[in-house]
Structure formats: C-alpha cells, structure tokens
N, C-alpha and C positions, 0 to 999 in steps of 0.2 A: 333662521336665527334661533328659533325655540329650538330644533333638533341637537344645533351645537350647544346649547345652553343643556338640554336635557343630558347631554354626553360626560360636559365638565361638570355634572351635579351628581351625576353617577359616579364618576370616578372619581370625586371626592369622599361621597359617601362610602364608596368601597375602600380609601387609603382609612378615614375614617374605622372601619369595621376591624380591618386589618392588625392597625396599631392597637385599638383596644384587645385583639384577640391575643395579641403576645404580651403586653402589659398582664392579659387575664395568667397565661400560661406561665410567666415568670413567678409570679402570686403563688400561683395553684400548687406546683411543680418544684416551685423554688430553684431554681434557673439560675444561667447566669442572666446579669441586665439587660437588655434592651438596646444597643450602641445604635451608631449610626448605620453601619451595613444593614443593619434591620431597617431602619427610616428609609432607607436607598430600595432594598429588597420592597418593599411595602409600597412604593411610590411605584414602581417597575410592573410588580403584580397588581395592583389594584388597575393600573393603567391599559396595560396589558389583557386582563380578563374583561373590564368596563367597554373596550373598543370591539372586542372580540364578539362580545354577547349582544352589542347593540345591534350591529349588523344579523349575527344569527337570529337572534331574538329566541333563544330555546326557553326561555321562562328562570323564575324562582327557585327550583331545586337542582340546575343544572349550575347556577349562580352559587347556590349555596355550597355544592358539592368541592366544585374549584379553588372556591376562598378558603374552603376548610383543609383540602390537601398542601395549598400554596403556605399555608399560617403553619401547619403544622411542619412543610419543608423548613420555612426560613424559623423557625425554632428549635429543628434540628439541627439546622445549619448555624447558625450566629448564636443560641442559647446554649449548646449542648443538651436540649431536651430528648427524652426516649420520644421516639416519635409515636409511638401507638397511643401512649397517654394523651400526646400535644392534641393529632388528630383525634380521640375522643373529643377532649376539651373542645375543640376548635369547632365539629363538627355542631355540638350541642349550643354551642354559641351561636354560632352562625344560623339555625334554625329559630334558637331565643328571639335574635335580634330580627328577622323575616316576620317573626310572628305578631312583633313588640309595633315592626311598623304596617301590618296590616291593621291589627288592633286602631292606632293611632289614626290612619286614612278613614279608617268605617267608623269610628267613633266622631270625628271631626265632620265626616261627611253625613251621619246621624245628628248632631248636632247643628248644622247648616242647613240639613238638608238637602244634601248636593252631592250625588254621585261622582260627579266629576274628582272628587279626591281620593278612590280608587284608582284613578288615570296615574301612573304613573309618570309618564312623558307631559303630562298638563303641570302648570306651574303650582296649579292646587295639590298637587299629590306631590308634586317635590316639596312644597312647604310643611306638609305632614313628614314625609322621609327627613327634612332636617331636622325641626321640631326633636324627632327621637334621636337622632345622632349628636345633637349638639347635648343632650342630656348624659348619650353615652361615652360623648368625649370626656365630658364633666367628672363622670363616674370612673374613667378612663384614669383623667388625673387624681383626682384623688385615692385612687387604688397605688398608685404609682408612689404615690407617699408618702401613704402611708399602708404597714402591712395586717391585715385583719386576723382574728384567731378562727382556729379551726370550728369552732361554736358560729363562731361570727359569719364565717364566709355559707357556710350550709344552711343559717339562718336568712340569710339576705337572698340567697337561690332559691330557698324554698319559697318562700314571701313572694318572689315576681313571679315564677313556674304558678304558683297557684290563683293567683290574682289576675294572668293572663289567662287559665281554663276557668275564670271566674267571667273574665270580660268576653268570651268567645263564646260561651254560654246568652250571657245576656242578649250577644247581639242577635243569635237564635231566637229570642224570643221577641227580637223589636218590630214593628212595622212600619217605621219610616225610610229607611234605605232598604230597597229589596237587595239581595247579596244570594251569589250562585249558591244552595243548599248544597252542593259538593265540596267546595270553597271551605264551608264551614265545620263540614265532617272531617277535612283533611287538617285543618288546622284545631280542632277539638281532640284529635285521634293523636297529633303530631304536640300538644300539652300534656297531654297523659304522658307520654311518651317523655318530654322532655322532666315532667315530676320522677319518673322511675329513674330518669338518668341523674340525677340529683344526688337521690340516695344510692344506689351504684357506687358512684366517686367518690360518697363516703363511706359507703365500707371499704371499699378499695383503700382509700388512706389508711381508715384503720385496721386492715390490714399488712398495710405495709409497716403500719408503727408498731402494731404487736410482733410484727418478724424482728424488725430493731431491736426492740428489746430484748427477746428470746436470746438474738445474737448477743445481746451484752452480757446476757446473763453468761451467757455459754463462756463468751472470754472472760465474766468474772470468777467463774468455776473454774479454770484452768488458772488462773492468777493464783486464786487463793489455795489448792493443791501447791500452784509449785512454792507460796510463801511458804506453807505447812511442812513441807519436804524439808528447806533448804534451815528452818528453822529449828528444825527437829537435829539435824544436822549436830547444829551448833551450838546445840542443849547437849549431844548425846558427848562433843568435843569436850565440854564445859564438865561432864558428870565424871567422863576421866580425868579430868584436869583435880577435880576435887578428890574423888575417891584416890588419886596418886598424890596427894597433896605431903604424907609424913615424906615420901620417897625423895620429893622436890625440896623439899624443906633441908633437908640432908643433903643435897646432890649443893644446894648454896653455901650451905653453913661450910662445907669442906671447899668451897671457891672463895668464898671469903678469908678461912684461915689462912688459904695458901697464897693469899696478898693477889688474888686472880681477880678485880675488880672488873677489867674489861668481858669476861668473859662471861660473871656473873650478869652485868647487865644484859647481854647478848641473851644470855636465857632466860631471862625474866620478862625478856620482849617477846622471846619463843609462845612461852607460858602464857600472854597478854594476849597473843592476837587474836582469839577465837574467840575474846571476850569484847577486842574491839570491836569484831562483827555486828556485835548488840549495840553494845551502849552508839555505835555512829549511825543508827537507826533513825531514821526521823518519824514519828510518831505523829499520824492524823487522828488516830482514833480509827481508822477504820483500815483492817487489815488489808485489803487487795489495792488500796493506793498508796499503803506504806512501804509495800513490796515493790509497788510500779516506781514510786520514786527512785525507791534505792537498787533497783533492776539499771533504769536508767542514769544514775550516779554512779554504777560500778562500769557500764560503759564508757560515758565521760570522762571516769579517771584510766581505763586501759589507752584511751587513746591521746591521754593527755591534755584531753577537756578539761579548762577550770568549769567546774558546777557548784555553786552558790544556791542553796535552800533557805526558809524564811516560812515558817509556814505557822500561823493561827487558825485555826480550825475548832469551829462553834463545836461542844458537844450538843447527842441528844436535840439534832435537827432532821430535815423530811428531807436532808439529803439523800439520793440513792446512790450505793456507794458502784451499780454500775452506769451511774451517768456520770459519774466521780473520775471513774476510769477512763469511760470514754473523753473526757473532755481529758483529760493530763495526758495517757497515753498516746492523743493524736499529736496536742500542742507539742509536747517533750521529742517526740519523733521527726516532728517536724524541722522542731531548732535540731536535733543530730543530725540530719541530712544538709540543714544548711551551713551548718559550722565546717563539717568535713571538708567540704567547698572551698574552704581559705586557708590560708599560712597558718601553720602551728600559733604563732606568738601571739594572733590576735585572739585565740578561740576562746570563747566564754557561755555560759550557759547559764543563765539568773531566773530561780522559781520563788515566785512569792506569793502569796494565802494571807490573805489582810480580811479579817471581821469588822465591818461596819455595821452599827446595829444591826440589823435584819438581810444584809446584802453581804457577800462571800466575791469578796475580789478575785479571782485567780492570773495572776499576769508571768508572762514568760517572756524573757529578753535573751537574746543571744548574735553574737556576732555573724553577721550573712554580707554573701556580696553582694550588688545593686542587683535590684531586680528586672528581669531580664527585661518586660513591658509593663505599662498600666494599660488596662481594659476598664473605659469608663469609669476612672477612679480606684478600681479593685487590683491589687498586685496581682500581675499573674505567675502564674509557677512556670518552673525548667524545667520541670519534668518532661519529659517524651509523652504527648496525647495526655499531655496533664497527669499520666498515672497512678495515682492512690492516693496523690495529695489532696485534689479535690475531693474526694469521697472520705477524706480525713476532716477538713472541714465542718464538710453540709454534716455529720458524725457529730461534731463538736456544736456544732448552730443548733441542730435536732435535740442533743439531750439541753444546751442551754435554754430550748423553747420552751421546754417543762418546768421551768421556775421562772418563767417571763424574763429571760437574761437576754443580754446584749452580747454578740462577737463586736471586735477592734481590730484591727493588724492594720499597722504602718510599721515604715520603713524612715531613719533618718540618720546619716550619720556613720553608716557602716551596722547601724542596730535596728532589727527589725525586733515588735514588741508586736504581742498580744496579748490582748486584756479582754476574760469574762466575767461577766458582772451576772450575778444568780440572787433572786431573792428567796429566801428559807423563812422557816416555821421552825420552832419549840414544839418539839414532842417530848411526851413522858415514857421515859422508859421502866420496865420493872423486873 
C-alpha cells in the first residue's frame, strides 16, 4: 500500500514540476501559452518517467536530467519555444526545485529531529516533497497571471539561488541531523552553480534586447535615407516648378485668352501634383514613422485600399522613434496581408494616434477574413509555420514593453482591431 502511495506522490509531484516548468518557460521566453496538449504532454511524461524511475531507482540527477529534456520537448512542441534556451531554463529548474526539496526534508528533519524525512518513499519525506510543491504550484499560479519585469524576474532568482547556498551552508554546520558530507558538497557546488546560471540568463536577455534594438535602429536608418531621398525628390520637383514659374504663368494666361478653360485646369493639376506629394503627408513629428505611414498609404491606394489616418501625437516625448516604427511597421503590414485576403469592396485600412494624458493609443482596424483558429484565446495566423507574422508580433509586444504598454487584437464582425496602449514622459528638447 505505502509503495503505491509512494508511486501516485511521485507522479504527482513530477506533473506538479512539469507544468510549473513551461508556465516558467512561457514567462521567461515569452512563448506561446500553455494549452491543453501541454496539460496532456505533462500528465503523459510525468507519469511515464515517475514509473520508469521507481522501478529503476537511478536516483536525483537521472530524474532531473529527463524532466528537463521532456519540459524543454513539449515546449518546443506546443509553445514554439527554441529549444536550447527551454532546456537551459528547464534544466536549472529542475535542479532549483531538487535542491529546494532536499533543503525542505533536512531542515524539517532538523527541526524534528527525525531522519526519517530524508526517506523519500516514507510518508515523512513525502509530506516534506509536498510541503514544497504545493508552494510551487502556488508560485506556478500566480506567474501565470500575472507577468513580472525583467528587474522583477532576476530579482526573485537571485533571492531563492542565494538563500538556498545560504540554507545548504547552515545545515553544514548543524549537528542534529548527521547528513552524508558528499550530499552536501554536491548540492553547495550545484547552488553556486545555479547563482552563475542566473546571471547567465540575464545577460543573455540582454543581449538579445541590445541585438533588437541595433536591429531597429538599422531599419530606422534605412527608413529615414529612403524619407530623405524620396523628399529631396520632390523639393528638387517643386524648385523647378517655381524657378519655371513666369514660363507657366504665360503657358495659362494664352489658355485662358483662347477660351481653353478645360485644358487650363488640366495643367494646373499637372503643375499641383508634386505639391500634393507634401501637403497629403501626415505629419507625427517624427520623421521615419511619417514616411512609414505614407510608405504604406501609397500601397493601400495602388491597390485600391481605402486607408483612413487619424493621428495625434504628443510632442517632445521619450518616445523612440525606432520603437515607433517598429510597432506601426508590423501592425500596418499585418492589416496589408489581411486585407489582400478579401473582395475589393470590403477593403479598408483604419490608423489612429489618440493622446490620452500620459498614455499614446495606437490602434489599427482593417477588414480580414475569420480567422483561421483560436489557440487558448489568442487568434492564430494563416500564415504557412506561422511565417513572419509571429515574429511581427512578439516585435511589437517587445518595443511596447519599454513603456509598460499593453498589446489587444480581436476579431468581430469581419474586423479584426489592434490596439497599443504605451505610457510616455515629457522631455525637454533644445
């Protein structure tokens, strides 16, 4: 009876371990969610390695090894996670969590005075192993949430990593529970270990964040070249148009005399449209999204797109104008690809820039057809292996993080809308 009781505790504790590890990895990684295939995958493997090992009996690191390969498959399977990062994460988890309930067994059994909570298969040392899993499911859920800041999450690592080589320490120096002195070199050596893994992960972030931006910067460099080109342009149009100005004035006056009314207009629209160029400009204040607009307005109307603009825009704010970009250039790309999609006569393409005291609305509506599935609430794309869309996205979520902003997209009606919500600063400019 205890044996089978010892079986279902373990293979709880391991679905237990599991779901907190992809909950950690969607967090970390910023993933897709967690659906049920993962709760299925998780029940499957946890049950699966829990029967496997109790018979074998290989120990703790052969344990951890498998959970950590298993977490970081079904992460790249059901999350679309890169898998080397998952398997880092997953790995350093998994060793966390081992270490979190040796700590917990020798400290209880310090505390009692009863060896017997080292026993893993004794019901004392399962009630320790829950003890810390029902705290991690806890931790589980409320990760799930809600999502922490990059401060926040390497704060909260560091704080348990160190306070575990704090309590593994102590219990070196106790003498009421004797504990094998290998036992304790392995897990003192395997805390250092996991503090350097810590910071690791976060350089790593920020390294990945300063490649982002590099990147933005680069496509904001190329934006603003081709503004500067295409403007010069139609400065250089305008400076003949003026310098020919007596020649045109005469070229009318003799269209007018000779009662040519129609044809004068005709030439005055000639004369007009390099200057339309400008004035149909929409004007943010900042050059590389003023061009990206009307980049993608002049698209819209080649192909027959109605495109609707609406734009208020704070001056002399801590907007960057390549987060600027990146969020309009994915959104606006996004709605082209889905307009294309449907009948001419419904197509529409709606940008609007709403200033709310300190917050910066950006919302895009445009005509799309149903979308293809929902995955746990989130539309998902038609794209072929999702294609660029998603990476268009996480793009837009990523510079919206830098001003604590919110992503939206739903679908209702034949209109699919998304809305970023960005909070800004007043700078002085000079």
């Amino acid at each position: 009876m205890m044996e089978r009781l010892a079986l279902l505790s373990d293979a709880a504790m391991s679905w237990v371990r599991l779901a907190a590890c992809l909950i950690l990895i969607f967090r970390l990684l910023s993933t897709e969610r967690p659906g049920r295939k993962s709760a299925a995958a998780v029940l499957a493997c946890g049950t699966v390695v829990s029967v496997a090992l109790y018979f074998a009996g290989p120990g703790d690191m052969v344990r951890i090894a498998l959970e950590a390969v298993l977490a970081a498959g079904c992460a790249r399977r059901f999350q679309k996670a890169d898998f080397r990062m998952s398997l880092f994460v997953a790995a350093f988890f998994e060793i966390g969590v081992f270490l979190w309930r040796f700590l917990c067994s020798a400290w209880l059994g310090v505390l009692f005075r009863a060896p017997i909570f080292l026993a893993v298969d004794a019901w004392q040392g399962m009630l320790a192993g829950w003890i810390l899993h029902l705290l991690l499911g806890a931790g589980a859920a409320l990760l799930w949430r809600r999502k922490p800041g990059e401060k926040g999450r390497t704060r909260t690592a560091s704080v348990i990593v160190t306070a575990g080589l704090l309590a593994v320490i102590s219990l070196s120096e106790q003498k009421v529970l004797p504990i094998d002195g290998d036992m304790l070199e392995m897990w003192t050596i395997l805390s250092v270990v996991l503090m350097m893994s810590v910071q690791i992960f976060h350089m790593n972030r920020q390294y990945e964040a300063e490649r982002e931006i590099a990147r933005l910067k680069s496509q904001q460099a190329q934006l603003l070249e081709r503004d500067y080109t295409a403007l010069s342009r139609v400065y250089e149009v305008n400076a003949r148009l003026f310098h020919d100005l007596h020649n045109h004035i005469g070229a009318l006056r003799q269209l007018l005399v000779h009662q040519k009314a129609g044809e004068a207009l005709g030439y005055l629209d000639e004369l007009q449209a390099p200057v339309g160029k400008v004035s149909g400009t929409v004007w943010t204040g900042d050059e590389a999204a003023d061009y990206l607009i009307n980049t993608k307005a002049a698209e819209a109307e080649a192909e027959g797109i109605q495109y609707q603009v609406q734009v208020e825009f704070p001056r002399n704010s801590d907007l960057r104008s390549a987060d600027l970009c990146a969020i309009l250039g994915n959104l606006l790309d996004n709605a082209l690809e889905a307009v294309r999609r449907i009948s001419e006569r419904e197509r529409f393409i709606s940008l609007t820039v709403r200033r709310i005291n300190q917050m910066l609305v950006i919302k895009v509506e445009n005509s799309a057809p149903p979308p293809a599935a929902e995955e746990d609430g989130t539309l998902k794309t038609v794209k072929e292996q999702n294609g660029l869309h998603g990476w268009g996205l996480k793009s837009v979520q990523t510079a919206a993080g830098k001003y604590d902003g919110l992503v939206q997209t739903g679908y209702s009606e034949g209109v699919f809308r998304a809305v970023v919500t960005l909070s800004f600063q007043g700078v002085e400019r000079e």
